[in-house]
N, C-alpha and C positions, 0 to 999 in steps of 0.2 A: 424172648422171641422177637426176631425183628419185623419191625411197621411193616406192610404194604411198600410204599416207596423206596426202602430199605431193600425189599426183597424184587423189587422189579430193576433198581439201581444193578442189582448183583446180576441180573437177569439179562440184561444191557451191556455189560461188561463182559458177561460171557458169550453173549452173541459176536463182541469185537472180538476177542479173542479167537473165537474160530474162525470169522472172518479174518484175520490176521493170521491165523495160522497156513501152514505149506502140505496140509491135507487137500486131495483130488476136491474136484466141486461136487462134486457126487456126496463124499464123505462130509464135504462143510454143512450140502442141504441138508443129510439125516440127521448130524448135530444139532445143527442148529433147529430142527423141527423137533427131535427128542428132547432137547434140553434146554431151547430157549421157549418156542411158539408154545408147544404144550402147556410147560408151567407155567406161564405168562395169562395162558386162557383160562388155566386155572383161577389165578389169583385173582383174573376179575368174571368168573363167568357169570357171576350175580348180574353186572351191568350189561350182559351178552345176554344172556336167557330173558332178564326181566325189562320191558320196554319200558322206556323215559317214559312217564306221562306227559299227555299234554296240557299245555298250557289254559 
């Protein structure tokens, strides 16, 4: 199974790609909201949901 950083690498590369791709901007945003933001927010929702303590 690949790391964390591994899987957000891949996750980053696929946002360039659809950004690079010659799909309408309409179709880039779903992409990119389907297949990069989402599993992105996945991989760290722990650090979303649960606040930093303080110091």
């Amino acid at each position: 199974m690949a790391t964390k950083l591994e899987q957000e690498e891949y996750l980053y590369r696929r946002a360039i790609d659809i950004i690079e791709s010659t799909d309408t901007d309409y179709d880039k945003e779903n992409l990119l909201f389907q297949e990069v933001w989402i599993p992105l927010a996945e991989l760290y929702k722990d650090k979303i949901i649960t606040p930093k303590p303080k110091d």
